[in-house]
MARDRENPA-199342 format. One record per residue (C-alpha): residue in three letters; x negated, y, z. Coordinates in Angstrom, 3 decimals, decimal comma, padded with zeros to 6 digits, always signed. Example, Ala and Ser with C-alpha at 12.3 -4.5 7.8 and 13.67 -1.06 7.14 Angstrom:
% residues 2
- code/xx/yy/zz
- ALA/-012,300/-004,500/+007,800
- SER/-013,670/-001,060/+007,140
END
This chain:
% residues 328
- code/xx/yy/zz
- UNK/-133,234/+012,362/+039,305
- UNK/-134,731/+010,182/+042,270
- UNK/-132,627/+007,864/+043,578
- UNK/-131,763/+008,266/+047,602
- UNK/-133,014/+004,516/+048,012
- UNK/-136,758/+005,709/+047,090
- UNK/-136,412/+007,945/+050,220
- UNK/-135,997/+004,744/+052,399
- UNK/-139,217/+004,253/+052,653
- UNK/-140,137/+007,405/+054,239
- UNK/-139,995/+008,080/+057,796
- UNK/-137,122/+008,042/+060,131
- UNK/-136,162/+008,726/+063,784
- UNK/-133,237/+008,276/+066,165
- UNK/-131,382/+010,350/+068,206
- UNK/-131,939/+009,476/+071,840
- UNK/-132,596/+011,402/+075,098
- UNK/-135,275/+010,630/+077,522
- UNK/-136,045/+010,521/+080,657
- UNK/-136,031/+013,924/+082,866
- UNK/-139,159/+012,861/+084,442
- UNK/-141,063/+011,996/+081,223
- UNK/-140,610/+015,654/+079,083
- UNK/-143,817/+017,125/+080,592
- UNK/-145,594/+014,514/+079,110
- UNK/-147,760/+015,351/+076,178
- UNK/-149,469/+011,845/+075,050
- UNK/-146,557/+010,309/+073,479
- UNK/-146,644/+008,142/+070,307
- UNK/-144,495/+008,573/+068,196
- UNK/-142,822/+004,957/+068,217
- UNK/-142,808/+005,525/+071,904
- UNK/-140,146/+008,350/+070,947
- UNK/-138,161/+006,752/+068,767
- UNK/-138,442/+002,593/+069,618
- UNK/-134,981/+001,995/+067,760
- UNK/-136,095/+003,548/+064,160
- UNK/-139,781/+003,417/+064,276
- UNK/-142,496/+000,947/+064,032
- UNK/-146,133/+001,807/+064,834
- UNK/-148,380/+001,019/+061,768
- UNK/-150,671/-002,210/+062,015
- UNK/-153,070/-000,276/+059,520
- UNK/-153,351/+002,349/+061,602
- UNK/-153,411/+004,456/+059,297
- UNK/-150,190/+006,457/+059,570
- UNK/-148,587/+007,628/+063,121
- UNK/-145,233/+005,777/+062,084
- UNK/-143,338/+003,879/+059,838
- UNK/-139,608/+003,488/+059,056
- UNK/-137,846/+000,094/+060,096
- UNK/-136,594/-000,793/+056,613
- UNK/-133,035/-000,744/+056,240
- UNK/-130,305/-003,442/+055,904
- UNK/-129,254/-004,074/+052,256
- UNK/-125,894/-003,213/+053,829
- UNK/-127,171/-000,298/+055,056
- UNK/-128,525/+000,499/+051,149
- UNK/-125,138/-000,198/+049,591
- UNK/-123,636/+002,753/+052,018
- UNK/-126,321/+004,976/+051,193
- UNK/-126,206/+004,802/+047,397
- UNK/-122,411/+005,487/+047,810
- UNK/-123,512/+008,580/+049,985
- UNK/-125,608/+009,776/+047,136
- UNK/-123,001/+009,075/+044,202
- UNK/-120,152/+011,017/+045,873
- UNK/-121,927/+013,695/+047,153
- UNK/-123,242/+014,007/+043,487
- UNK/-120,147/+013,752/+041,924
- UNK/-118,208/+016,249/+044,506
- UNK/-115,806/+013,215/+045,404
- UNK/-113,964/+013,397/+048,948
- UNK/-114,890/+010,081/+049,567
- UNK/-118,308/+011,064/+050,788
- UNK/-116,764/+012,756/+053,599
- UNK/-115,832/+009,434/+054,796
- UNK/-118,751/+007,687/+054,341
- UNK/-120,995/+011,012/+055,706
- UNK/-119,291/+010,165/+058,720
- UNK/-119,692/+006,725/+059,015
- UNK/-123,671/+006,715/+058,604
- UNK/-123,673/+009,717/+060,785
- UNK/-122,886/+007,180/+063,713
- UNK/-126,049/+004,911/+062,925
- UNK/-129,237/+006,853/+064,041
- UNK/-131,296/+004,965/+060,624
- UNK/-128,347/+005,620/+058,232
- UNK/-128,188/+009,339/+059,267
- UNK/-131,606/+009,426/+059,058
- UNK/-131,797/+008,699/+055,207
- UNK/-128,423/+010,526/+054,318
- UNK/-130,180/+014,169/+056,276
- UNK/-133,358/+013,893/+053,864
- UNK/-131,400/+012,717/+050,683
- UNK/-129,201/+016,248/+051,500
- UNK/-132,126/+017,995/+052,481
- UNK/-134,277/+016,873/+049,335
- UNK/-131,496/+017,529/+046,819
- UNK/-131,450/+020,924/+048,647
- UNK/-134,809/+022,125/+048,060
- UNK/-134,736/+020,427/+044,502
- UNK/-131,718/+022,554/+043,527
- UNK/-133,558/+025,664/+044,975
- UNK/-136,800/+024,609/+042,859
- UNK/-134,163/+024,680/+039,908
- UNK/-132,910/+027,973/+040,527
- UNK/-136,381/+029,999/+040,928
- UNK/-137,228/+028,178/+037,646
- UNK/-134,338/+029,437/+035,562
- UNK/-134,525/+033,153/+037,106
- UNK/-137,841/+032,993/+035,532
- UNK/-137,315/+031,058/+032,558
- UNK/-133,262/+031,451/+031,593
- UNK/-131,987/+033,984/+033,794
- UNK/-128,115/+033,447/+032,241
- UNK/-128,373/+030,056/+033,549
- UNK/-128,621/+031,495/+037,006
- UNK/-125,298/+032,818/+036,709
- UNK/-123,350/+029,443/+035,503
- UNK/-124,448/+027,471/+038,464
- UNK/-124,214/+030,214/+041,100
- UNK/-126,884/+031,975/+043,079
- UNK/-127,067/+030,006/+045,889
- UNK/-126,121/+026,304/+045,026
- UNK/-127,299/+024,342/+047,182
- UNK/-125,792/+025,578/+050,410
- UNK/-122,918/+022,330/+050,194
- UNK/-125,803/+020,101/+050,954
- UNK/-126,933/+023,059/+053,676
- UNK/-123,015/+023,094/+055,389
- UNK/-123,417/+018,671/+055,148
- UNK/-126,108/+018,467/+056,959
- UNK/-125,201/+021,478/+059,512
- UNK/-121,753/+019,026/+059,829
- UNK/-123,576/+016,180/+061,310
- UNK/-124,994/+017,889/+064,077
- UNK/-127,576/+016,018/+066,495
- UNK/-127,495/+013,284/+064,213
- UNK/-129,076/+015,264/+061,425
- UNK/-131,856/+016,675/+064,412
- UNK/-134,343/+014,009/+064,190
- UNK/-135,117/+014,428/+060,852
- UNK/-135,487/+017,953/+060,437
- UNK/-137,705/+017,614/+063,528
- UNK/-139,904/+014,708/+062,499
- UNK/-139,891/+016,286/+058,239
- UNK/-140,938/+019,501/+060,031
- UNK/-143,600/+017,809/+062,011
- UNK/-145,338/+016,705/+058,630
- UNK/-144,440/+019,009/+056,137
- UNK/-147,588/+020,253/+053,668
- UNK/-145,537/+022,901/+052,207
- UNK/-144,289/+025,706/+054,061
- UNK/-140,720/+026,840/+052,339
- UNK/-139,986/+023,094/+052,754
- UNK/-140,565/+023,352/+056,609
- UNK/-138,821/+026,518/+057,164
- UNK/-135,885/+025,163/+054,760
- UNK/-135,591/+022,430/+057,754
- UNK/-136,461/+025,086/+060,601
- UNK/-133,464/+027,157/+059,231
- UNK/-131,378/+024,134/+059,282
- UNK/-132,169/+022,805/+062,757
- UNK/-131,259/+027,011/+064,044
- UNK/-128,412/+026,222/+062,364
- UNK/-127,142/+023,260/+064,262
- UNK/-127,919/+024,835/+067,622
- UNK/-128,388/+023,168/+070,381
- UNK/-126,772/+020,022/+069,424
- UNK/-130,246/+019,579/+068,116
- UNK/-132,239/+020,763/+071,925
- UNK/-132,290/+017,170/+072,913
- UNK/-134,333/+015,811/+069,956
- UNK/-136,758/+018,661/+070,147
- UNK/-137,393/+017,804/+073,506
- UNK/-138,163/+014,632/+072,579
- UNK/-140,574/+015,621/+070,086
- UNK/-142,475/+017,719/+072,639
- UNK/-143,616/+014,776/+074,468
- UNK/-145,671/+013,348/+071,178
- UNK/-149,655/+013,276/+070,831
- UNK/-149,868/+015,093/+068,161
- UNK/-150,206/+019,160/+069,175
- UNK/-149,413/+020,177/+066,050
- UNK/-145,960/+018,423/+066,118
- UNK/-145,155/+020,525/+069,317
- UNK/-146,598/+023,876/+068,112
- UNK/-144,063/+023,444/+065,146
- UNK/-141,531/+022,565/+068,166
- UNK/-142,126/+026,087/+069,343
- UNK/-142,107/+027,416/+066,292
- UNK/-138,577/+025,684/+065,410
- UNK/-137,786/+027,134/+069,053
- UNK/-138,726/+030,762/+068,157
- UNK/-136,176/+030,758/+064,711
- UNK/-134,112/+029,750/+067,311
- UNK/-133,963/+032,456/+069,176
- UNK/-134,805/+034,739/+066,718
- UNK/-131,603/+034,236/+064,229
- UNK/-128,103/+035,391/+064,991
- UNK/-127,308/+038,456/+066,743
- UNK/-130,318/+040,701/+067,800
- UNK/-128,386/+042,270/+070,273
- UNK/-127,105/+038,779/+071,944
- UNK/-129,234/+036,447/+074,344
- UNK/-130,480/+033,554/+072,611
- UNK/-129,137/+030,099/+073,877
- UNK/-130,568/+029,200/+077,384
- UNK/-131,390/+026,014/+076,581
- UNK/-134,087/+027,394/+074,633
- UNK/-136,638/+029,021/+077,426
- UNK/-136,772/+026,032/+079,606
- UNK/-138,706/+024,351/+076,495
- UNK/-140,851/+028,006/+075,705
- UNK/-142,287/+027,780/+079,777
- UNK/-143,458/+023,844/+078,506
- UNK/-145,091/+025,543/+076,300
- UNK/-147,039/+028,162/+078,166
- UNK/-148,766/+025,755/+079,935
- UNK/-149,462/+023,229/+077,128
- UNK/-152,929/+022,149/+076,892
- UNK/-153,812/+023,026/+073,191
- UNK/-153,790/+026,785/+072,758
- UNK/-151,961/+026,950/+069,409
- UNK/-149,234/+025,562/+071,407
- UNK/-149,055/+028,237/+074,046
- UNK/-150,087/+031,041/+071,823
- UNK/-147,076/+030,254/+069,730
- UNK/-144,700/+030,081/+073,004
- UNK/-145,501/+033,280/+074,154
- UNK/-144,744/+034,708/+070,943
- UNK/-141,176/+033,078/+071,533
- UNK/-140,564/+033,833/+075,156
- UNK/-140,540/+037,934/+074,040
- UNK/-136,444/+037,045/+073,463
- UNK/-136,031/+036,136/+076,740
- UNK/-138,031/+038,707/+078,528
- UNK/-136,831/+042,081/+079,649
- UNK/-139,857/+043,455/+080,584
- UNK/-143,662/+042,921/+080,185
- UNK/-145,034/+042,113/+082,833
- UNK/-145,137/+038,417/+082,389
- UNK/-147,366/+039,490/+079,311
- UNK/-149,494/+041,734/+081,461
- UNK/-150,148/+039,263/+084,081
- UNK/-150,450/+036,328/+081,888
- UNK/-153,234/+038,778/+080,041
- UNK/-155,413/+038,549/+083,234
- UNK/-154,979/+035,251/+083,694
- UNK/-155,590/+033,216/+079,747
- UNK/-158,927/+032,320/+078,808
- UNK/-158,653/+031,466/+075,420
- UNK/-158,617/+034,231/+072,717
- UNK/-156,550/+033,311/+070,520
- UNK/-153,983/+032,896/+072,954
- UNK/-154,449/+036,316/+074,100
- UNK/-154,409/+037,820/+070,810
- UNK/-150,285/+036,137/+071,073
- UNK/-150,080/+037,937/+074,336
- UNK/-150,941/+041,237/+073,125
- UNK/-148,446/+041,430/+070,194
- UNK/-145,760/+040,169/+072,069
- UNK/-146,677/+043,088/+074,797
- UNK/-146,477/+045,178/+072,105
- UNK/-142,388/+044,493/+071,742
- UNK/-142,127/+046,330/+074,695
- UNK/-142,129/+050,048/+074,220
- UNK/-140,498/+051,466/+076,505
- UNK/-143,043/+050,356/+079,159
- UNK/-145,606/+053,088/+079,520
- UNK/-147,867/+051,332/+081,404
- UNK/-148,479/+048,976/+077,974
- UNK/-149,810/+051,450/+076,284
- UNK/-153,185/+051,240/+078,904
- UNK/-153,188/+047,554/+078,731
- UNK/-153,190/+047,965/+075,086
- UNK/-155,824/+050,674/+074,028
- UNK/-158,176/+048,956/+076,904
- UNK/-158,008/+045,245/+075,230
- UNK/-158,833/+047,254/+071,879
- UNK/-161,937/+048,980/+073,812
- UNK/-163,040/+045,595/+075,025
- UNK/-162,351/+043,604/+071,611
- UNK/-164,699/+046,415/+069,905
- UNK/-168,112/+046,339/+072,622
- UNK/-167,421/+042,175/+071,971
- UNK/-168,051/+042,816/+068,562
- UNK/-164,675/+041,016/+067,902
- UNK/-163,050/+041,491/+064,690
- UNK/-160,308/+039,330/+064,681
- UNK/-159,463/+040,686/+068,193
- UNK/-159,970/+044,216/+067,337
- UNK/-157,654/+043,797/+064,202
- UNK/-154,567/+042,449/+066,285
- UNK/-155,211/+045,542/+069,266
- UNK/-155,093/+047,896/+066,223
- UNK/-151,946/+045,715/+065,360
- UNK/-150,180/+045,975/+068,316
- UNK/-150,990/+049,781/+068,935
- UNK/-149,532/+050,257/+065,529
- UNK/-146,093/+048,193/+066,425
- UNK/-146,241/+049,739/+070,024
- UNK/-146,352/+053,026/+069,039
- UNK/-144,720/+053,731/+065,495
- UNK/-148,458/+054,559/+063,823
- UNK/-148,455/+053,420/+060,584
- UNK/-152,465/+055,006/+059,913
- UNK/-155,150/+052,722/+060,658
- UNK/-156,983/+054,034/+063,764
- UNK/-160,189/+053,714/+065,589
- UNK/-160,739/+052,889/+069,028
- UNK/-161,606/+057,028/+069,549
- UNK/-158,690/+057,856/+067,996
- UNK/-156,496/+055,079/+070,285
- UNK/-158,175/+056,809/+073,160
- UNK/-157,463/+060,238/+072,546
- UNK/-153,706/+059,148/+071,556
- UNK/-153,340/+057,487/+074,987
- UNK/-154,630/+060,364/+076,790
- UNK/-152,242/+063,177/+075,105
- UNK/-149,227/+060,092/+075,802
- UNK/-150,275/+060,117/+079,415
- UNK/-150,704/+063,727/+079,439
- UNK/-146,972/+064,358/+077,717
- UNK/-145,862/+061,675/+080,591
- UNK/-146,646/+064,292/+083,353
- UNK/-144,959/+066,957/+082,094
END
């Protein structure tokens, strides 16, 4: 099993808050973010590196790692203790979070390989290192945030997504943080974190408010997977569509749109969609647009009910009997 102190050398991140006036920027580095924990990399190869930790700091870790191991209530003690040094809570989140998805790994194995064995350790057992790092609150944010940031495989960022919705918005703070750095893929996967937000819990509930303030930064962000993603998001906190509608006429980008038009779609009981709709499908079609014409024929289908693949003729002539039914 890999020892906790291997992870040391990964990357880490504090928990601090900025400056009001400085979360609309969008050209941070990321040692800029985090100054306490991070050092920018001479090579310049990497966009940070870890400040390595104090042998002390080692010691307190490797106990961390043994009693959590061995189930021992000590660890509760020292789980608290690193939790109040930003590097030491750092290194204690992954090491939970890594014997997490390991344990997981474990499980899918033996379903497939020794199904009994499923049954002697439980189906889900790795949700004590879920419920640790849940415990720790903002000081687990910053690395969920930063792992998510440069995860390669996707059920290892959404294990840390799920974690971070988890928390709440004890973790808001650090995400706004992250939506300051350079690197637009970093704060598309901000939104994204944003939008399991708001999507988990309670359908029937309003998501936390703290959420939509960072969902209109995104709107307006200058890369488009960035916005594209946010307007998927802001469908939670809109009661109708005409934010979608108007922001239709006004987004250049296509791909954006495309983000527009299924979140439009959400919103059935809005007649006047169901135009807006069948017309962006007419005009994806005469630009010889596939990928366009695919998500109108999408959204029709989630707007309506439709399950059968339809043409734009067929669109047409089920918008005019809808309108027709309308003035009866």
């Amino acid at each position: 099993m890999r020892s906790l102190v291997v992870l040391t050398a990964f990357v880490v991140a504090g928990c601090a808050s900025a400056p009001a006036e400085t979360l609309v920027r969008t050209d941070v580095p990321w040692p800029e973010l985090f100054p306490s924990v991070i050092d920018p990399d001479p090579s310049g190869q990497r966009p940070f590196v870890a400040k390595a930790p104090t042998p002390e700091l080692i010691e307190r870790l490797q106990v961390a790692e043994r009693t959590f191991r061995a189930e021992e209530e000590e660890f509760a003690t020292v789980r608290d203790e690193l939790a109040s040094d930003p590097l030491g809570a750092f290194h204690l989140t992954r090491f939970l979070v890594f014997w997490r998805i390991q344990k997981e790994a474990l499980v899918r194995r033996a379903r497939q390989d020794e199904p009994f064995l499923v049954e002697s350790v439980g189906a889900t057992p790795w949700s004590r290192a879920e419920d640790e790092v849940v415990s720790l609150g903002a000081a687990a944010a910053p690395a969920l945030v930063l792992d998510i940031a440069r995860a390669t495989d996707d059920r290892d960022r959404t294990v840390r997504i799920d974690l971070v919705g988890r928390i709440g918005d004890e973790a808001i703070p650090t995400l706004e943080i992250a939506f300051q750095a350079q690197d637009w893929q970093a704060r598309r996967d901000v939104v994204r974190t944003l939008r399991a937000m708001s999507e988990s819990g309670d359908p029937d509930q309003r998501p936390s408010a703290r959420i939509r303030p960072l969902l209109e930064r995104g709107i307006v962000d200058p890369h488009w997977a960035v916005r594209a993603s946010a307007y998927e998001g802001l469908v939670r906190f809109e009661s109708s569509g005409q934010r979608f509608r108007d922001a239709l006429k006004l987004e250049q980008d296509r791909f954006v749109r495309r983000s527009i038009v299924l979140a439009l779609a959400s919103y059935r009981h809005e007649p006047q969609n169901a135009a807006v709709l069948v017309d962006y499908l007419e005009r994806s079609v005469e630009a010889e647009d596939i990928d366009q014409t695919k998500t109108a024929q999408q959204a029709l289908e989630r707007y309506s009910g439709r399950l059968d693949k339809a043409g734009v003729l067929a669109w047409t002539a089920w918008l005019k009997r809808t309108e027709a039914g309308r003035r009866r």
